[in-house]
N, C-alpha and C positions, 0 to 999 in steps of 0.2 A: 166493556170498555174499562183499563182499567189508566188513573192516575194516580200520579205522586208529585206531592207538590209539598218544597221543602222550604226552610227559614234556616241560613246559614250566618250564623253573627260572628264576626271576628272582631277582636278589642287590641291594641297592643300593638307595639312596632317593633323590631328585629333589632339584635345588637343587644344593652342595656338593660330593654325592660322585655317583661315578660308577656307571652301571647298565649291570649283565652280565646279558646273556639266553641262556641255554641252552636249544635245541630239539632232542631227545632224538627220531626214531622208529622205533619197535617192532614196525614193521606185518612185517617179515622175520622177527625171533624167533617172534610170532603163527603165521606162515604155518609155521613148522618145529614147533611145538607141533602143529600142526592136523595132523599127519603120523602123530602115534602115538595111541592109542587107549589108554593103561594113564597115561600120564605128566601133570602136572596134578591139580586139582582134581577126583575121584570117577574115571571111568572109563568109556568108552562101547563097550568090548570084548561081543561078545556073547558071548562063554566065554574058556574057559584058553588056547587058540590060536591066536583072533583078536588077531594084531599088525598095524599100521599099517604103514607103506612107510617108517618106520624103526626095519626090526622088532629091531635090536639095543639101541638103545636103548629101547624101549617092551618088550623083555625087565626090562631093569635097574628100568625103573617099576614090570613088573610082580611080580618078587619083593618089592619092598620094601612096594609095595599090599598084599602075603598075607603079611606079617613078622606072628607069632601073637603077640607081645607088642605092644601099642598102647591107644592112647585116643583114641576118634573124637572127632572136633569137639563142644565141649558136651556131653560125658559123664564122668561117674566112674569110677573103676577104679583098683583096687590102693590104694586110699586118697589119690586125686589126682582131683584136678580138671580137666579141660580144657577152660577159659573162652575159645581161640581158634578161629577157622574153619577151622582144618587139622588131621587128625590126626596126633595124636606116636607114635612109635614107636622099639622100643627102639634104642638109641646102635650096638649091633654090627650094625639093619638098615639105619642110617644109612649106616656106616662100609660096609656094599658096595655101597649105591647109590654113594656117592663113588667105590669103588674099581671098580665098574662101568663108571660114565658116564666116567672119565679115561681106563678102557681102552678105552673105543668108541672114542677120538680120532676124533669127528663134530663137526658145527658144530652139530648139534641137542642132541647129548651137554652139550656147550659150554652153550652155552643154558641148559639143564636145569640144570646143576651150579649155575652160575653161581646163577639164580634163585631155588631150592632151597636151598643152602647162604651164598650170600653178598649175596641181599638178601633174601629172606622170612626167612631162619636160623629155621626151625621148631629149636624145643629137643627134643631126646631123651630117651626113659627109659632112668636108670641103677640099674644095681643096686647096691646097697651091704647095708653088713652089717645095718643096721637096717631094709632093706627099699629098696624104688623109690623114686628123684625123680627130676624133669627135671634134667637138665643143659642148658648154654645149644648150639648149634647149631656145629656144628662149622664151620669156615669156610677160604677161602683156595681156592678152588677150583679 
């Protein structure tokens, strides 16, 4: 199978000012996703064992998948809401997927981090004294 999946940015209006196109492609990142089986949206792992051919990081995917504190996509819990397509999970299973994927030093690691942390920036549960809330998504990856 194969895809291509592109990021097309246009700046600029016609006439007066000038027009920048930026052609962004993805189809490499794709192909290193395609590699793990834990990492990503849901998971296509047939058990606890099965890792993909980058099984270090698709480890780091897959603690953070079975982090016991969370809220799946459009569900409630803990007295929250979660009105996004990604499940939130709590901020210290964030902070080892991050400290995971940087010690992989992989290019798929990379990827992951990157996408996860500093463009989706899924927010976190945090604990506080009056009980859970998101915090916003840690970044800088």
């Amino acid at each position: 199978m194969s895809m291509k999946i592109h990021d097309l940015k246009i700046n600029g209006t016609f006439g007066l000012l000038k027009l920048d196109v930026t052609y962004i492609d993805y189809s490499k990142e794709i192909d290193q996703m395609i590699r793990t089986k834990w990492c990503g949206t849901g998971d296509i792992a047939k058990n606890y064992f099965d890792l993909g051919t980058e099984s270090t990081v698709d480890a780091c995917c897959r603690a953070h998948d079975l982090c016991p504190v969370k809220i799946r996509a459009y569900s409630k819990r803990y007295n929250l809401t979660n009105n996004s397509l990604y499940t939130k999970s709590h901020c210290k299973c964030d902070d080892r997927l991050f400290n995971c994927l940087k010690g992989s030093e992989s290019q798929t690691a990379n990827i992951m981090g990157n996408i996860y942390f500093n463009l989706v920036q899924v927010p976190c549960l945090e604990d506080t004294k009056i009980g859970r809330r998101f915090r916003n998504a840690r970044n800088n990856f």
